[in-house]
VEXDREN-2710 file (C-alpha; in Angstrom, 1 decimal):
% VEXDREN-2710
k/r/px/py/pz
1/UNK/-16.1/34.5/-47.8
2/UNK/-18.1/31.8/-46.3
3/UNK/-19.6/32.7/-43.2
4/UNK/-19.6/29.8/-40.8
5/UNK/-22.6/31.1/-38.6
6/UNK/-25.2/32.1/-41.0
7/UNK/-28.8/31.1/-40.8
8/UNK/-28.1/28.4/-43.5
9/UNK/-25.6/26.9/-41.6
10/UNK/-27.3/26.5/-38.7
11/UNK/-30.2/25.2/-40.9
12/UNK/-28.5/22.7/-42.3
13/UNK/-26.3/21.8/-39.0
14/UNK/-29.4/21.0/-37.2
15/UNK/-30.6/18.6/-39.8
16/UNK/-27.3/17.1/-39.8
17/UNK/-27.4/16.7/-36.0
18/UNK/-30.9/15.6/-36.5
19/UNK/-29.4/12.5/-39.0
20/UNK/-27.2/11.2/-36.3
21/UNK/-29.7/11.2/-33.6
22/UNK/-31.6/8.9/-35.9
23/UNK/-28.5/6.7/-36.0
24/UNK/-28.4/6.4/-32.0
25/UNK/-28.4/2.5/-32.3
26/UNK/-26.2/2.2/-35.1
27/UNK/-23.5/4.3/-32.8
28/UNK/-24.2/2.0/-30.0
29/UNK/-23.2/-0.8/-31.5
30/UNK/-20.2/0.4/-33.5
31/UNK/-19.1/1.9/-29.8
32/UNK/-20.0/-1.5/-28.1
33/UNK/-17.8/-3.3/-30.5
34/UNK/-14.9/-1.3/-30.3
35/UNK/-15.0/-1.0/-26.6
36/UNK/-14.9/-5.0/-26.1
37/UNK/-11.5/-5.0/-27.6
38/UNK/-10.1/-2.8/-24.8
39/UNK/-8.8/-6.0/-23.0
40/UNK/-10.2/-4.4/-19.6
41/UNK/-13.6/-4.0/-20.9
42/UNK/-13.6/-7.5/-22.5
43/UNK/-12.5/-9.5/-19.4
44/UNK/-14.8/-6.8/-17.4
45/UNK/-18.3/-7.8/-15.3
46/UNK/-20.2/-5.7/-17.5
47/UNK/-22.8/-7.5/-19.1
48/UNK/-23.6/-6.5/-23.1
49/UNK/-27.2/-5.5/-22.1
50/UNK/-25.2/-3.1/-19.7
51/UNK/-22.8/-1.9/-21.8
52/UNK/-25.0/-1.4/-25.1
53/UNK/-27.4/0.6/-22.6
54/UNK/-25.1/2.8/-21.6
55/UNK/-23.5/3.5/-25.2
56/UNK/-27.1/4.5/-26.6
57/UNK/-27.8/6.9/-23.7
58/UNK/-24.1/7.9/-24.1
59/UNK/-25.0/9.3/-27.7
60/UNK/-28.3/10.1/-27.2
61/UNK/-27.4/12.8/-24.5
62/UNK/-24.3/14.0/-26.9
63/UNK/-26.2/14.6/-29.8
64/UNK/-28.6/16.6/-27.5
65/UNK/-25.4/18.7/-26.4
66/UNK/-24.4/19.3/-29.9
67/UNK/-27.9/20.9/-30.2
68/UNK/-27.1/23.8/-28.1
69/UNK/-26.8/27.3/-29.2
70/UNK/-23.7/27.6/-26.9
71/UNK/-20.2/26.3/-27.9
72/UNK/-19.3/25.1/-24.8
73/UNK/-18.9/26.1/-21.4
74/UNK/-16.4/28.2/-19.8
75/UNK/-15.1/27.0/-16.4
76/UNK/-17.3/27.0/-13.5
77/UNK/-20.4/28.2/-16.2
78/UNK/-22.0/25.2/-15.4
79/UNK/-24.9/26.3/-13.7
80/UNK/-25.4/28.3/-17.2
81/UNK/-25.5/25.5/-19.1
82/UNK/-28.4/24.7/-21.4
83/UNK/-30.9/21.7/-20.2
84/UNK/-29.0/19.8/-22.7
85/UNK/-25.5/20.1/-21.5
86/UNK/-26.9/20.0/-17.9
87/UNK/-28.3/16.7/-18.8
88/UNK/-25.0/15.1/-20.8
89/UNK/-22.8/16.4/-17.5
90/UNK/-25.2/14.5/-15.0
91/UNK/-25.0/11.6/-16.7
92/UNK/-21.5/11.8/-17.2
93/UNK/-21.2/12.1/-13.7
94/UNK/-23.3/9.2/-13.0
95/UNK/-21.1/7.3/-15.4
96/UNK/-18.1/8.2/-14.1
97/UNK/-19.3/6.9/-10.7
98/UNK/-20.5/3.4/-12.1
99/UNK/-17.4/2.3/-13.7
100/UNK/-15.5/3.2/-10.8
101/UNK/-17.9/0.5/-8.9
102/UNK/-17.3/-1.6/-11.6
103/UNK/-13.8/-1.9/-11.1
104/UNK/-12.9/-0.5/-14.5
105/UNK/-8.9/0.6/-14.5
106/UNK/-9.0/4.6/-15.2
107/UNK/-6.9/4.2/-18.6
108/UNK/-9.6/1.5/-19.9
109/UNK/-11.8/4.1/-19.1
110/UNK/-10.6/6.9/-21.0
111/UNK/-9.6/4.8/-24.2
112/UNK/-13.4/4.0/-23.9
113/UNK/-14.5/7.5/-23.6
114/UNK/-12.1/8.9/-26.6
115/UNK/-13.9/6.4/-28.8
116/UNK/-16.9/8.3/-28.5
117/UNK/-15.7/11.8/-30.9
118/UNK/-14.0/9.2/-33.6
119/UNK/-17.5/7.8/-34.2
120/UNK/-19.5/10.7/-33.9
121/UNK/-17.5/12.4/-36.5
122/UNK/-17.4/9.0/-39.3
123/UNK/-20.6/9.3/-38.6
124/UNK/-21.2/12.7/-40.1
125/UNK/-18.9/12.2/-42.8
126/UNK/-21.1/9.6/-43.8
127/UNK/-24.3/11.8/-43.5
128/UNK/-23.1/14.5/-44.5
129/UNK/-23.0/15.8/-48.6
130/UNK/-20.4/17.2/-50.3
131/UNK/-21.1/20.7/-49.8
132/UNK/-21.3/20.1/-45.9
133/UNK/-17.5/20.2/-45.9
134/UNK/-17.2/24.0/-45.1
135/UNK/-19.9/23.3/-42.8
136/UNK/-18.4/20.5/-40.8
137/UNK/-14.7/22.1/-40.7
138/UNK/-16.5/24.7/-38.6
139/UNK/-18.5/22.7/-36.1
140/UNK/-15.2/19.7/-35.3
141/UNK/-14.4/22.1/-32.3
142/UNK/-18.1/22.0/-31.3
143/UNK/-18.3/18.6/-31.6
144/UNK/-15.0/17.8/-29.8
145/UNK/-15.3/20.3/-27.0
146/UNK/-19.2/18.4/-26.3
147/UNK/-17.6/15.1/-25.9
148/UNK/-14.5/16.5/-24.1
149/UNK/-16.9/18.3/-21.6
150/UNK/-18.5/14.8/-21.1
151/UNK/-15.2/13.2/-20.8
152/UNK/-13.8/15.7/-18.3
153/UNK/-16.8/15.0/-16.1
154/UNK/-16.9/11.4/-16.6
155/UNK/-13.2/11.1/-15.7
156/UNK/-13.1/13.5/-12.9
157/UNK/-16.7/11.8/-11.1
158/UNK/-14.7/8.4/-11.8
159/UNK/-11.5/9.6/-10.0
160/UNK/-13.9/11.2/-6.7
161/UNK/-15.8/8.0/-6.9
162/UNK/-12.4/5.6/-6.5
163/UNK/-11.4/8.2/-3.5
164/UNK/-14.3/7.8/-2.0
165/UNK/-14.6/3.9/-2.3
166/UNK/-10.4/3.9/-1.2
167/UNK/-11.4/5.4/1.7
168/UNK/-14.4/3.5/2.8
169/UNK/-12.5/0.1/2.0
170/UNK/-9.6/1.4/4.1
171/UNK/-12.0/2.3/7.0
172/UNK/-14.2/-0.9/6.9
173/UNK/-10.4/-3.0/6.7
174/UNK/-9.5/-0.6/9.6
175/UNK/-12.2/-1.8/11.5
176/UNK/-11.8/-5.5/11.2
177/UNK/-7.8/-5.6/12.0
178/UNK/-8.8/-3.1/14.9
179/UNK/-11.4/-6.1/16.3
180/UNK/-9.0/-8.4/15.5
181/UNK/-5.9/-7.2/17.9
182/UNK/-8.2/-6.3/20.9
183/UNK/-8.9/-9.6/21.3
184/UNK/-6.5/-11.5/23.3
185/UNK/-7.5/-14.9/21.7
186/UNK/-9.9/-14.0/18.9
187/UNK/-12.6/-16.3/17.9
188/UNK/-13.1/-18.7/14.6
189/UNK/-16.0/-15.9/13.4
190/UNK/-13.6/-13.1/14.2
191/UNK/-10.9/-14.8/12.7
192/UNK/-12.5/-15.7/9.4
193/UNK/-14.4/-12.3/9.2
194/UNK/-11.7/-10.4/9.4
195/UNK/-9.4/-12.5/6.2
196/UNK/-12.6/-12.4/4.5
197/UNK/-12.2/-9.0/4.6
198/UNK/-8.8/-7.9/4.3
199/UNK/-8.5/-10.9/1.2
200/UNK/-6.1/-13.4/3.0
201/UNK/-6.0/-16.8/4.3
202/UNK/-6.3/-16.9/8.3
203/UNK/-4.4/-19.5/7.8
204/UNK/-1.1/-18.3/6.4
205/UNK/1.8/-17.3/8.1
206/UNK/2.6/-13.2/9.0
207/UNK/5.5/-11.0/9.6
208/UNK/5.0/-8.4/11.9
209/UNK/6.8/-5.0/13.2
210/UNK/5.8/-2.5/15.3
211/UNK/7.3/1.1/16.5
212/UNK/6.3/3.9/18.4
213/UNK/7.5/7.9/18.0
214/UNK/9.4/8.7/15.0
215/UNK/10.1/5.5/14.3
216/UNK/6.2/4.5/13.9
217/UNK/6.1/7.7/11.3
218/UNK/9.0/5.9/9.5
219/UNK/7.0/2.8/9.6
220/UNK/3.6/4.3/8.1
221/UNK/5.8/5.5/5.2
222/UNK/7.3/2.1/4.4
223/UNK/4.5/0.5/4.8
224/UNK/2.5/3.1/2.6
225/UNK/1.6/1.3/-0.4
226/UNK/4.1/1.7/-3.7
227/UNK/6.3/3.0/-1.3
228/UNK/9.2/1.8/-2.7
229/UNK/9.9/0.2/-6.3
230/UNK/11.0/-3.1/-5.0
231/UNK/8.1/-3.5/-2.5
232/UNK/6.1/-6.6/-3.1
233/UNK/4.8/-7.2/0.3
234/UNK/0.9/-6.2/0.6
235/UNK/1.1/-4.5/4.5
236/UNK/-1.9/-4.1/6.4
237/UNK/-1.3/-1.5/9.2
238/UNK/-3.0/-0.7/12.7
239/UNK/-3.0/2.1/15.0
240/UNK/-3.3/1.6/18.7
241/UNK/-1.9/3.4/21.9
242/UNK/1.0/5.3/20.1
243/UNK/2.2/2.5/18.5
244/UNK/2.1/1.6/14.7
245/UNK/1.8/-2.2/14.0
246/UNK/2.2/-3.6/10.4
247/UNK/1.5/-7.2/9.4
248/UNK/2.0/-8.8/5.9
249/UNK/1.1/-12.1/4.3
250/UNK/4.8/-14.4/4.5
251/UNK/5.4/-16.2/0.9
252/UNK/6.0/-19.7/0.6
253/UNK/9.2/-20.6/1.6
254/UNK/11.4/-24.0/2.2
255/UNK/10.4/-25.7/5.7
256/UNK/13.1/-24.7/8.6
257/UNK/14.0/-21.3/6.8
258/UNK/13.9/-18.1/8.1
259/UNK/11.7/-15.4/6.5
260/UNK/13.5/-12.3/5.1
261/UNK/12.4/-9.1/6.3
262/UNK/10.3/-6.9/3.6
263/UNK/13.3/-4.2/2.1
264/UNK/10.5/-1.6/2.2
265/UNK/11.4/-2.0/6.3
266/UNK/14.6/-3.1/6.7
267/UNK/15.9/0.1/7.1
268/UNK/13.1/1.0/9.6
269/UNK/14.2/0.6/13.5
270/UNK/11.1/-1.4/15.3
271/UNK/10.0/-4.5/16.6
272/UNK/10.0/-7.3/15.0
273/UNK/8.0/-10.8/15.1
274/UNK/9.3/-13.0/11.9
275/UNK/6.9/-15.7/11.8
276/UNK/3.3/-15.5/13.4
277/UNK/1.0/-18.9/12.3
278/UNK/-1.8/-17.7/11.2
279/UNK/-4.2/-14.7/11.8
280/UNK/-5.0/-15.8/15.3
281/UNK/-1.9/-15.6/16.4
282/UNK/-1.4/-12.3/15.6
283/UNK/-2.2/-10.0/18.8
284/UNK/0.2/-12.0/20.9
285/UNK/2.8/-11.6/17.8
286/UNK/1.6/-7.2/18.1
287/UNK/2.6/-7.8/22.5
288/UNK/5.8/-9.2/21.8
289/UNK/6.7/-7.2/18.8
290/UNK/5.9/-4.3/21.5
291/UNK/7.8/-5.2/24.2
292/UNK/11.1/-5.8/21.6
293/UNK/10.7/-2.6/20.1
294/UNK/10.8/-0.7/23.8
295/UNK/14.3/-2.5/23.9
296/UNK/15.7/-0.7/20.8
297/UNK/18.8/1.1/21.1
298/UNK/20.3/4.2/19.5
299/UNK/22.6/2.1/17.3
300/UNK/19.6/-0.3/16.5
301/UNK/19.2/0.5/12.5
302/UNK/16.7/-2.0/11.8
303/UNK/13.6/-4.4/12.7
304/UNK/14.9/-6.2/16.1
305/UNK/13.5/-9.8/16.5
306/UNK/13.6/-11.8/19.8
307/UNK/16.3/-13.8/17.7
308/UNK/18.9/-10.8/18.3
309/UNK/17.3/-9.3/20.9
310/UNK/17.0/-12.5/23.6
311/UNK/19.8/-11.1/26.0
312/UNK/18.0/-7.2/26.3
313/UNK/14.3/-9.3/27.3
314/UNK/16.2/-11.6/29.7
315/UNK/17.9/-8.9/31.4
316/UNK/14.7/-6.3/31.3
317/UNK/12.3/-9.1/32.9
318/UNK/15.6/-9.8/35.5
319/UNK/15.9/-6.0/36.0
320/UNK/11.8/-5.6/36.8
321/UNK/11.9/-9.1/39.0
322/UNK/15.1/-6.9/41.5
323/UNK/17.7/-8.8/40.1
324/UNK/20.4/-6.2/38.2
325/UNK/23.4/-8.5/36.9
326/UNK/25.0/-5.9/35.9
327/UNK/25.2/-4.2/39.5
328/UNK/26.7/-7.8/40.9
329/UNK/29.6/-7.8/37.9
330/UNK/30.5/-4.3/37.8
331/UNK/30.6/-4.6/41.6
332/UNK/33.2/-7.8/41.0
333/UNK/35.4/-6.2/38.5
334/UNK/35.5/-3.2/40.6
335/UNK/39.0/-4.9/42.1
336/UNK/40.8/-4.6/38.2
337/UNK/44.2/-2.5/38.5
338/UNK/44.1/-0.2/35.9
339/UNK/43.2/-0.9/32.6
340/UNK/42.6/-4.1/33.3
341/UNK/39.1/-4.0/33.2
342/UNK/39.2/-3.2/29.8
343/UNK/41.6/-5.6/28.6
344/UNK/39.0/-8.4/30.7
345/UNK/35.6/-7.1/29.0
346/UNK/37.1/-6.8/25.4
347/UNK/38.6/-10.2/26.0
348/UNK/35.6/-12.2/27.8
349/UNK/33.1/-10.2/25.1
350/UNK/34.9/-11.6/22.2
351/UNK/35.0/-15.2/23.7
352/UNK/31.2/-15.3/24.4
353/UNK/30.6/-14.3/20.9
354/UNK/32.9/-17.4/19.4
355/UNK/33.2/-20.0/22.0
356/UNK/36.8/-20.5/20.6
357/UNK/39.9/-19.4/22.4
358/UNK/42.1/-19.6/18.9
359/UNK/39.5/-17.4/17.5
360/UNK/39.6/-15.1/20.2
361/UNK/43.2/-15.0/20.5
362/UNK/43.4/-14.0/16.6
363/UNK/40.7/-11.5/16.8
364/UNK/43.0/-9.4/19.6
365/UNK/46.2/-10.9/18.1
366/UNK/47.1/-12.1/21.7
367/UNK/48.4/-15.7/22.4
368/UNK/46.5/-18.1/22.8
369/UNK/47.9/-18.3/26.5
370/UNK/47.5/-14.8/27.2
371/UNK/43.6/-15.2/26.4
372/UNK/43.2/-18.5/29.0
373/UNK/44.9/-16.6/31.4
374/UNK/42.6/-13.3/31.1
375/UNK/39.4/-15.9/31.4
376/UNK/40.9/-17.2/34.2
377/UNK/41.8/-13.8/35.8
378/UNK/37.9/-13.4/34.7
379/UNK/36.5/-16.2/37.0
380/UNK/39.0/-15.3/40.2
381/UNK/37.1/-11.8/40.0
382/UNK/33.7/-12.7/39.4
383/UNK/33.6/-16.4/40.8
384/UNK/31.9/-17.2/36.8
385/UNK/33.4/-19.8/35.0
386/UNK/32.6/-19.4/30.8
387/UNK/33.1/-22.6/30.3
388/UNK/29.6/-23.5/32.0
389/UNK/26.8/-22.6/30.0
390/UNK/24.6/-21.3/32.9
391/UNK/27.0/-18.9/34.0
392/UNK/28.4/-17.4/30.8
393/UNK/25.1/-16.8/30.2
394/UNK/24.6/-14.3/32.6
395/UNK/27.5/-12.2/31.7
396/UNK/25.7/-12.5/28.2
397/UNK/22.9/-11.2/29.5
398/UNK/24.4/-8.3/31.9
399/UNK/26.1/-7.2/29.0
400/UNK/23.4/-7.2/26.8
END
């Protein structure tokens, strides 16, 4: 029987190894050419001088590691590695780093990286005689575990390198909204700084929400990015005071219409600013979005805008000035007999929300008769007559 590790074979592997490192250029450029037609790579900032560079230290360093006497290293047996392995892994790690910089997506970078043992291994079949056939069958697991080594380390310093540059581009963004929203009217150089650095137009239209508690948890999730499958709003998010605040760019839309809230939040309970022009406007959108969200109720199930939320800020700045409408009415409809009360509120509740005594009178199936003469009943009690705008509005807003 053929003994793959006799004195022959290692002879005649190292001269075989010795072949290809004498081919170095020729790999180069076979790996150079293949790698431009990984679309990534082609439409990539890597320059030819760059890439073809690389490619011959890339197979220089390889055939080094083929000419180790060990096989290949066991986990963590790094530090036992042979100068030439030690050599191929820090430069694998250096690699991995630089294409992360480079913007280079992780699978380019891997169909890149398998290239690499295909042609190493034409290669020796093309060096190689016909007797080396025994010979090679015994060394492809040496030869693919010394590229796999390099492409473990390459991948795994790529993957800490993107972490690290994630994190560093989501502290420096942090940064710039955080000077952006403690200004209360920010300047043209904060302004422009800060879209030149989040990648937006200052002067585009935002959405905004913000949420405190549980509710700013539920918030961070749905405004986490690929949160959901449908989300295709791009969510910047700051932190400030116990409250969350998240901002987005608003697409183009028809002039006069109303911009839809994201479906990544609309199940999220917050305040809620639908239109703020331009980054500037902003930290007064973050106030007002604040103050609505402190006026959320427990059957609030998601973002409240001043739109829906008008009556609850009227009668909350009423409330702070001393002035409680609620106290006056309750203290007017304190005369109802019983049940009558009820019968009152359900009716006048209904007509403030229509303006139509037909549709109000359907709505309880009552006559329509029956509904003027519970309005009316309404006003002798409470001296406020609906039909007058001013006053109707502050039963709207007591009620609110």
């Amino acid at each position: 029987m053929h003994s793959f590790h006799s004195p022959g074979d290692s002879r005649r592997w190292a001269e075989l190894v010795e072949l290809l490192h004498g081919r170095i250029d020729s790999l180069a450029e076979v790996f150079a050419a293949r790698v431009r037609e990984i679309p990534e790579y082609a439409d990539t900032q890597l320059g030819p001088g760059d890439l073809a560079e690389t490619a011959r230290e890339t197979f220089s360093r390889l055939v080094e590691g083929l000419r180790s006497r060990k096989q290949h290293l066991r986990p963590g047996d790094e530090a036992g590695a042979e100068p030439e392995m030690e050599s191929l892994l820090d430069f694998a790690a250096g690699l991995g780093a630089k294409r992360a910089r480079a913007g280079i997506p992780p699978e380019a970078l891997i169909s890149a990286v398998r290239l690499d043992f295909s042609i190493i291994w034409e290669c020796l079949l093309q060096i190689a005689d016909a007797g080396d056939a025994a010979l090679l069958a015994s060394r492809v697991d040496r030869v693919w575990r010394v590229v796999d080594e390099f492409a473990t380390r390459t991948h795994t310093s790529y993957l800490t390198e993107r972490v690290r540059m994630a994190q560093e581009e989501s502290s420096i963004r942090g940064e710039f909204i955080a000077r952006l929203f403690n200004q209360t009217s920010p300047s043209a150089d904060t302004v422009n700084q800060v879209a030149a650095a989040l990648g937006i137009d200052p002067a585009a239209r935002f959405g905004l929400v913000a949420a405190s508690g549980p509710a700013a948890a539920a918030l961070r999730r749905a405004a986490a990015p690929g949160s959901g499958p449908q989300q295709r709003s791009r969510f910047f998010v700051h932190e400030f005071g116990g409250n969350t605040y998240v901002f987005w760019p608003l697409p183009q839309q028809r002039p006069g219409s109303r911009p839809a809230v994201p479906a990544a939040l609309a199940g999220v309970a917050c305040g809620y600013v639908p239109e703020a022009a331009g980054l500037r406007a902003l930290p007064a959108a973050a106030r007002t979005a604040e103050t609505l969200a402190s006026l959320l109720q427990g059957t609030d199930t998601g973002p409240l805008s001043a739109h829906e939320a008008w009556m609850r800020l009227a009668k909350q700045q009423l409330t702070d000035a001393g002035l409680d409408l609620l106290a006056h009415l309750d203290a007017a409809l304190a005369a109802c007999r019983s049940g009558e009360r009820e019968r009152l509120e359900e009716t006048v509740r209904h007509f403030l929300q229509t303006g139509s005594i037909t549709a109000t009178a359907e709505r309880l199936f009552c006559h329509r008769n029956t509904i003027l003469n519970r309005i009316g009943r309404f006003q002798d009690l409470t001296g406020l007559d609906l039909a007058v705008p001013a006053q109707a509005a502050r039963v709207v807003v007591a009620w609110a």
